[in-house]
N, C-alpha and C positions, 0 to 999 in steps of 0.2 A: 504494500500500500504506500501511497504517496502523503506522509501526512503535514509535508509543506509546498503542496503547490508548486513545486519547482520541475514538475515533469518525471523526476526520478524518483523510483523505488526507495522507499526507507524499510529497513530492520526493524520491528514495532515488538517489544515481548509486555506480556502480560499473565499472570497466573498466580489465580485466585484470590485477590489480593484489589487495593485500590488506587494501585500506583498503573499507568502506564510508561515503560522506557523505552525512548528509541532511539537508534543512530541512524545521524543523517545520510544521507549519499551526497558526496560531495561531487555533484556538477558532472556525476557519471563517470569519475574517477577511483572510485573507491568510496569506502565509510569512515565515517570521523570515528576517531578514538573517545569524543565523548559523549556522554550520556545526558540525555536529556531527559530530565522524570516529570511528567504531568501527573499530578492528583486529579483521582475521578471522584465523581457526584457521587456513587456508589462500590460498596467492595463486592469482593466474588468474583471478578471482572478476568475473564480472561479473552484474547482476542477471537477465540469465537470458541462459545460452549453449547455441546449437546447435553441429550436429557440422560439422567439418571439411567445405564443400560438395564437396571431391573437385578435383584435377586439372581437371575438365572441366564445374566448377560447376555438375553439374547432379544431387547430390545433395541429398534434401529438408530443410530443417530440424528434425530431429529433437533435440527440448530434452536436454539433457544437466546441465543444470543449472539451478537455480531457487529463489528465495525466496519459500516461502508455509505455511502455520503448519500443521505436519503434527502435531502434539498436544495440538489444542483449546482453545493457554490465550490466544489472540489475540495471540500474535506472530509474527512471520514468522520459520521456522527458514530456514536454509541446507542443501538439498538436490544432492545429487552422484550422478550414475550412476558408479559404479566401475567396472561391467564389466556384464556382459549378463545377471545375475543377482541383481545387489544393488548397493543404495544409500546410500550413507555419508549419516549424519542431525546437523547440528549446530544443538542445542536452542539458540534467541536464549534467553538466563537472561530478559532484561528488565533487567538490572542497569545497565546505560549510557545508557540514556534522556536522560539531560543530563547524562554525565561527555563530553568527550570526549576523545578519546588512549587511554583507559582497556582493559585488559585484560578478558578473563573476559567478553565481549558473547554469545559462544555459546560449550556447552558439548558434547563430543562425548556425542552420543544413540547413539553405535553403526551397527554396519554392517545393513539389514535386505533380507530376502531376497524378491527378486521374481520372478515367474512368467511375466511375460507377456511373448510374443514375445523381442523384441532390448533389453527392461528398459529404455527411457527413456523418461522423465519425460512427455514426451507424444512420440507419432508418429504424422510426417505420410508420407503415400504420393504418389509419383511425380506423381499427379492433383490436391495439395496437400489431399486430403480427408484428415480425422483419424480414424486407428483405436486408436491409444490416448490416453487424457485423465485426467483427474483430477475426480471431481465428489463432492460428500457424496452419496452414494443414502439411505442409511438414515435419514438429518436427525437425528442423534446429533453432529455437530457436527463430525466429524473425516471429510477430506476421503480418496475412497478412487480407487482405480484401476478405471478402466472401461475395457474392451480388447475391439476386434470379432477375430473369428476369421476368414482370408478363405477358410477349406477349411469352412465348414461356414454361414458367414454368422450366426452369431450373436453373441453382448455377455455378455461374462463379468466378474462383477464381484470384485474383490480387498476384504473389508472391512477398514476401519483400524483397530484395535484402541487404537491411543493407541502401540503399544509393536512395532508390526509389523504385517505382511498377514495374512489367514488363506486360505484356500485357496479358488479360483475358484467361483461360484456362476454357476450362467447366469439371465439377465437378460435373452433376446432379447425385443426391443421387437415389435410383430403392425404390422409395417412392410409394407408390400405393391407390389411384391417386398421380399422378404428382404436386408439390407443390412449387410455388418460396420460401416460406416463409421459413426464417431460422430457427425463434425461434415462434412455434404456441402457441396462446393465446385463453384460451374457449370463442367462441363466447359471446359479451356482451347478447345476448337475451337470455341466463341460467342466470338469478339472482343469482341464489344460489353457482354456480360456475365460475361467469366471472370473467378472468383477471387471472385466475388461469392459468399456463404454462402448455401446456400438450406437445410439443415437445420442445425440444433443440439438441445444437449440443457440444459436449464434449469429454473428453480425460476419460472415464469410464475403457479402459482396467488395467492401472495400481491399482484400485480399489477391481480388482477382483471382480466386480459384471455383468455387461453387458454392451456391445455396439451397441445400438438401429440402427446406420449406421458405421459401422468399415472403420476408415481410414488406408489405405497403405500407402499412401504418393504419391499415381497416381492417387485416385479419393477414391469414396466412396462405398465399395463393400456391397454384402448381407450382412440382416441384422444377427447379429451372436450374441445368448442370451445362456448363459452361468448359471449363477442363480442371480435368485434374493431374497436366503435367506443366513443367517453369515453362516450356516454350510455343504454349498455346496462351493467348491475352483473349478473357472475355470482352465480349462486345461492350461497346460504351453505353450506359443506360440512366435515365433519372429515377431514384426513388425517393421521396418526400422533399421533392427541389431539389436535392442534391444532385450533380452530375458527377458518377462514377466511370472510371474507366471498366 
């Protein structure tokens, strides 16, 4: 994660506890030897925590907590599942960049109300395949909630407003068969290839290589493969005003 806005990757550690420390990246040279400590709003905090695996460790990682910049301004807030409806939001100010000890690093954004399923942050199923995630769909820059349905197999999307969710839009992908699952995982009963990823969901046109479900910004049209070697350039194409090569 980037958590000064400079473009570059930072070292960010946290665990369990209510300090965050990071080293900078210096300008894409390396990491500073110092540490920089922000005090958080809350302890427990680690840079991203699942649920309790259960007694009999064999429940899935479902994130329950998480740092990644839910109001567009490129810093990474502090996200918390409260409970199975809503999600407590602490805005990073940006103020602590090179103070460190210092107070006032994140400010509470408020409790905001979510829709989907069992409300966290992302969720994995029994099969380690992901049916809810987080992705921008609408390329307005603020990251939104994408969640499969498994009674009806389809992908209902939550938009981020800057300030909250607004109420589910369906989105199912012309997957064939029909599949809630966002991010599919090879069944464990392949030894030789479980847990390997064979589908996700991604921004691949800027890449110039292919988009397995091409977003509009209305939903998720046919599937449009373009190539998948260095010396073939997909065609030039606009998707939400943007002109892509």
């Amino acid at each position: 994660m980037d958590f000064n806005r400079d473009g570059f990757a930072d070292i960010a550690h946290a665990s369990d506890s209510n300090l965050l420390e990071i080293k900078f990246n210096n300008n894409g040279n390396g990491f500073s030897s110092d540490i920089i400590k922000w005090n958080l709003p809350i302890g427990d905090v680690w840079i991203r925590h699942v649920q309790d695996p259960g007694d009999d460790m064999d429940d899935p990682p479902n994130v329950e907590q998480e740092f990644m910049d839910i109001n567009g301004d490129g810093h990474p807030d502090l996200l918390v599942r409260q409970d199975e409806h809503h999600w407590h939001i602490w805005r990073n100010t940006g103020l602590c960049i090179e103070n460190s000890g210092a107070s006032g690093c994140f400010a509470d954004y408020g409790v905001w109300d979510v829709w989907h399923s069992d409300g966290f942050l992302e969720e994995v199923e029994d099969d380690n395949d992901v049916r809810v995630t987080m992705r921008d769909m609408n390329g307005d820059g603020l990251i939104d909630i994408i969640a499969g349905n498994n009674t009806n197999d389809h992908w209902y999307v939550h938009l981020n407003t800057g300030i909250g969710f607004l109420a589910a839009i369906d989105w199912t992908p012309p997957l064939n068969p029909k599949d809630e699952d966002i991010i599919e995982i090879e069944e464990k009963s392949n030894p030789k290839s479980a847990t390997n990823t064979k589908r996700t969901l991604a921004d691949m046109t800027s890449m110039e290589i292919w988009d397995a479900s091409r977003i509009t910004g209305t939903g998720l049209t046919s599937p449009t493969i373009c190539a998948l070697t260095m010396n073939i350039i997909c065609p030039a194409r606009e998707i939400n005003g943007l002109r892509t090569k």
